[in-house]
N, C-alpha and C positions, 0 to 999 in steps of 0.2 A: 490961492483959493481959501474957502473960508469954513470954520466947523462948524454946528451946529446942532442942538437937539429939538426934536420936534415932538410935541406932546397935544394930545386931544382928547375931549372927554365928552363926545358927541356922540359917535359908534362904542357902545360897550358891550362887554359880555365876551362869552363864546366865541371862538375864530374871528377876536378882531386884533389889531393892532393897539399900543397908548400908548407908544412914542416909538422914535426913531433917531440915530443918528446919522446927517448927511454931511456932504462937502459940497459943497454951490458956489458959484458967485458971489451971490450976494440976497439974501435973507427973503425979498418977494420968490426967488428962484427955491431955496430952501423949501420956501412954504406949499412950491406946487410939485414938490417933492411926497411921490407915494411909496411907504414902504411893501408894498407887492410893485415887485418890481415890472410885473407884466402888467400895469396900470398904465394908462395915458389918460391925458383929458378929456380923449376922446371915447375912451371905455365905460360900458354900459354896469360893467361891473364896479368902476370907481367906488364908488358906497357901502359896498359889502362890509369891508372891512377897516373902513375907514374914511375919515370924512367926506363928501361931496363935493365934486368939483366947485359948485357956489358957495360953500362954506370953507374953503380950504381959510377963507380968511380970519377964521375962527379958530384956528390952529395955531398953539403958542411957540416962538420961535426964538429961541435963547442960542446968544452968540458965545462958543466958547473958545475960538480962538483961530489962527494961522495953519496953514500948510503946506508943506512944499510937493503935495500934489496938485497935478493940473486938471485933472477929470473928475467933470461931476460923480455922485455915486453914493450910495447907497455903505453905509460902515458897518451899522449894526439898528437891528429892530428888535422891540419888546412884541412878542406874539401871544394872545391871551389862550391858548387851544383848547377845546373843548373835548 
C-alpha cells in the first residue's frame, strides 16, 4: 500500500479539516479518502468539514511513500476546532 497526504483549501475555518494523512491503493482512492471517518460518498454530510464529493478532485494529493500495511485507513488528520 501506499502513503499519502491530502491537503484542501476549499472548506476553511472553524470545525473543518486541511489535510490528512492516508494509506490507499493508489492516489484516485487516496483522494476519496475523508478524514471524518464516518463520511461516505454517499453522506449528506460530506461537505461539512471538508471538500464535496464533486470536488474531491480538487484535493491535493502528495505521494510520500511504501507500506507494509495492507488496509486502507485513515493515520492522522489536521482538525481546525472551533
Amino acid at each position: 500500500m501506499k502513503v499519502y497526504v491530502l491537503r484542501q483549501r476549499l472548506v476553511t475555518g472553524y470545525d473543518t479539516y486541511d489535510s490528512a494523512v492516508v494509506i490507499a491503493e493508489d492516489e484516485e482512492s487516496a483522494r476519496e479518502t475523508s478524514p471524518s471517518t464516518w463520511h461516505t460518498k454517499e453522506s449528506p454530510y460530506w461537505a461539512e468539514d471538508w471538500v464535496t464529493w464533486e470536488n474531491r478532485h480538487q484535493v491535493d494529493v502528495e505521494y510520500l511513500g511504501e507500506t507494509e500495511i495492507t488496509t486502507p485507513q485513515l493515520v492522522l488528520a489536521s482538525f481546525n476546532a472551533g
